[in-house]
C-alpha positions, 0 to 999 in steps of 0.5 A: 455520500458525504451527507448520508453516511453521517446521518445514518450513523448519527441516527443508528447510534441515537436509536441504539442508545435510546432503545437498548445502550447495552448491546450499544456500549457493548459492542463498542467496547468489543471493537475497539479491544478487537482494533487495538490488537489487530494494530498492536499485531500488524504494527510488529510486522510493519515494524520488521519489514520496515527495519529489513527496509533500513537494512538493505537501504544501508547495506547496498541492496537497494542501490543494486536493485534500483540500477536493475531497474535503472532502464526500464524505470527511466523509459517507462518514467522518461526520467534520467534522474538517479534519485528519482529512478532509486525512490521509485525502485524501493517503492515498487520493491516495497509494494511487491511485498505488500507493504504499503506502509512502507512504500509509502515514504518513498512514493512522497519523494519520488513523487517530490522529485517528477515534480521538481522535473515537472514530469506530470507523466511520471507523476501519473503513471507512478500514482497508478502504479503504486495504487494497483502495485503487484503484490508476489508476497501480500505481508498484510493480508498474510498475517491477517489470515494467519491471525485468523487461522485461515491458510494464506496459500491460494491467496498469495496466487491470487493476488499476485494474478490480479495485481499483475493484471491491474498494474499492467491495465493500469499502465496501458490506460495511462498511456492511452489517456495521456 
């Protein structure tokens, strides 16, 4: 796959641009006006979320929310450390909201601090986890249908059904394979 994608886009874009660079440079020119403001629009939404994200970090919240989550994380990591049991904490906090980006941060470090314990089952069961992540209020795609103008209703039910099932098959296959 690696060889025959850039081929055929090699290709593609040699005969466009021999048999009509019109349409070619065209399209061109449209997309990326298209690809710039899409990114200028999600850009404010991470930029939002991301400053709630630093609100809570340095008003409490989320030291409140990882020791909600301080037992359930610990077994199901089998890790002890607060640091560790905290990143994961926001992580899966950001990724319920749907904001990847976000989570991104404190996936890295948490993902820093299993390894310092050499928790290769933390590690993989939290690679899992961020990757299906349950989504109860999917940010981006919300504001990709609203940008749209299509109404976001059914999809937050729906992700969050599909996510909540992926993330839970995620973890009993990991347990499984272990």
């Amino acid at each position: 796959m690696n060889l025959i994608f850039p081929i055929v886009l090699t290709l593609s874009i040699a005969f466009s641009l021999i048999f009509n660079p019109s349409i070619m440079l065209t399209a061109f020119q449209s997309a990326t006006e298209k690809a710039v403001e899409l990114s200028i629009s999600l850009i404010a939404v991470y930029a939002v979320w991301q400053g709630l994200s630093y609100l809570l970090e340095v008003s409490g919240i989320s030291k409140k929310i990882s020791k909600i989550f301080y037992k359930p994380v610990s077994k199901l990591f089998k890790t002890s450390s607060e640091q560790a049991i905290y990143q994961i904490s926001l992580n899966f906090t950001a990724n319920a909201l749907g904001l990847s980006g976000v989570a991104t941060p404190a996936g890295i470090e948490s993902m820093r601090l299993l390894d310092e314990e050499n928790n290769e089952h933390g590690k993989t069961l939290l690679t899992v986890i961020a990757c299906t992540s349950i989504q109860i209020l999917p940010i981006t795609v919300i504001q990709l249908l609203a940008k749209y103008g299509q109404s976001p209703n059914l999809t937050i039910v729906l992700t969050l059904i599909s996510t909540t099932f992926s993330t839970a098959l995620g973890i009993i296959l990991a347990k499984v394979f272990k």
